[in-house]
C-alpha positions in Angstrom: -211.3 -19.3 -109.9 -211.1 -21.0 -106.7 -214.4 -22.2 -104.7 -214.5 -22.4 -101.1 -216.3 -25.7 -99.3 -218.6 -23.4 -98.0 -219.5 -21.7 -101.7 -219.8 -25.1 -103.1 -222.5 -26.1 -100.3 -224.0 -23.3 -100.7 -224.6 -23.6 -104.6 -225.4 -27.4 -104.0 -227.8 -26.6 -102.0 -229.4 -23.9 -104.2 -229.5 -26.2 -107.0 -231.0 -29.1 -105.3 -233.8 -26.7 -104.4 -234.2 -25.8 -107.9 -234.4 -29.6 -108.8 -237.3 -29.8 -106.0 -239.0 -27.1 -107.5 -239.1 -28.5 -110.8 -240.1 -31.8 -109.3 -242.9 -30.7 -107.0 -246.3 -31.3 -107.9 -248.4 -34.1 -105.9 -247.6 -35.7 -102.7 -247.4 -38.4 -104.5 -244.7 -37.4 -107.1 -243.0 -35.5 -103.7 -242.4 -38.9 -102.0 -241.3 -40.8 -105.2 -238.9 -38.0 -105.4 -238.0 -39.0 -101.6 -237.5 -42.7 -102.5 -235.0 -42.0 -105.8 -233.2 -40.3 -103.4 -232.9 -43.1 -100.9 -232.4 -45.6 -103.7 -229.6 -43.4 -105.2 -228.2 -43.4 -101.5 -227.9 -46.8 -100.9 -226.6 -47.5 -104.3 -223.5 -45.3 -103.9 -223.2 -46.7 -101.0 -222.7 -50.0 -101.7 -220.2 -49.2 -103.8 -222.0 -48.4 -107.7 -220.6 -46.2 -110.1 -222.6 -43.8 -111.6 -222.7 -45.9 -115.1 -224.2 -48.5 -112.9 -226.7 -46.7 -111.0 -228.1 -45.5 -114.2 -228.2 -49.4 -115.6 -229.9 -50.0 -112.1 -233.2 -47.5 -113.0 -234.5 -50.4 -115.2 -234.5 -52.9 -112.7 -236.4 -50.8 -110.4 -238.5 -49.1 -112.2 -240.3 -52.6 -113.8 -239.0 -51.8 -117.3 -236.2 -54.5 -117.1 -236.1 -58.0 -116.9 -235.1 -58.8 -113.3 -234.1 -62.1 -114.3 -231.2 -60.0 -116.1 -230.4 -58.4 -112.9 -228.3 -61.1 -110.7 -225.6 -61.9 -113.3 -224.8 -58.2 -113.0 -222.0 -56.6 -110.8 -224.7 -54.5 -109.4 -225.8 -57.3 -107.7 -222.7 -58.7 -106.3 -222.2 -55.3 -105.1 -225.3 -54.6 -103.7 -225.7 -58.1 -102.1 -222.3 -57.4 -100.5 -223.9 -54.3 -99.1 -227.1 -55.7 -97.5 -225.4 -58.9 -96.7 -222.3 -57.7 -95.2 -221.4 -53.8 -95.0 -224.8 -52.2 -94.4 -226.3 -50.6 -91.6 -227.5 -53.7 -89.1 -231.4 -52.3 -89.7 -230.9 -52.6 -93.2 -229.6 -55.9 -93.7 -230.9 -58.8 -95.4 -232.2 -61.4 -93.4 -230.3 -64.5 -93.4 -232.6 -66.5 -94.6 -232.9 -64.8 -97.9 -229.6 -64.2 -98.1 -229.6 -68.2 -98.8 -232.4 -67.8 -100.7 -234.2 -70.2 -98.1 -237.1 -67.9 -97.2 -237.0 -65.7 -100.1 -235.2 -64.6 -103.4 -232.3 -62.2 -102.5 -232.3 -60.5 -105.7 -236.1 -60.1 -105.6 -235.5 -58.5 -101.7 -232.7 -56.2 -102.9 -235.2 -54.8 -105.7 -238.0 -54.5 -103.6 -235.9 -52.4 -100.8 -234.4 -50.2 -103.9 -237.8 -50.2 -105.5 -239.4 -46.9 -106.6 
């Protein structure tokens, strides 16, 4: 059976609104919803596979040490990212990036965090 670009936006879109439903409840929950969604977007972004965006919940949820975190390739990836590739709003300020002025992987956390 063959699917059509249009079907399959159509049937992505239908089940994203079924994932929202499921989600709603509070503001709250509806713009911590917002911010996985942003996270997840910057991750693939940068460049993380899907194994590594699910080791990357952890980090930024709290639950993980984030000591652990910068001897990962999620970090060389995302550091990349903010450092290098990402949009010019987004980037890290140079002075982090040489940890002068601040920790970078504390920044990249607390722009992922949730």
């Amino acid at each position: 059976m063959k699917i059509t670009k249009r079907q399959l936006k159509r049937i992505i879109k239908e089940e994203k609104r079924k994932l929202l439903r499921e989600y709603r409840g509070t503001e709250a929950e509806d713009a911590r919803f917002t911010q996985d969604l942003e996270a997840e977007k910057d991750m693939k972004a940068a460049g993380l596979t899907g194994d590594e965006i699910a080791q990357m919940w952890p980090f930024l949820k709290g639950t993980a040490d984030s000591f652990d975190f910068m001897d990962t390739s999620m970090y060389e990836k995302l550091f990349n990212w903010f450092v290098f590739d990402g949009p010019p709003d987004d980037r890290m300020p140079y002075g982090t990036a040489k940890a002068r002025d601040d920790m970078p992987d504390e920044w990249i956390l607390d722009r992922l965090a949730v």
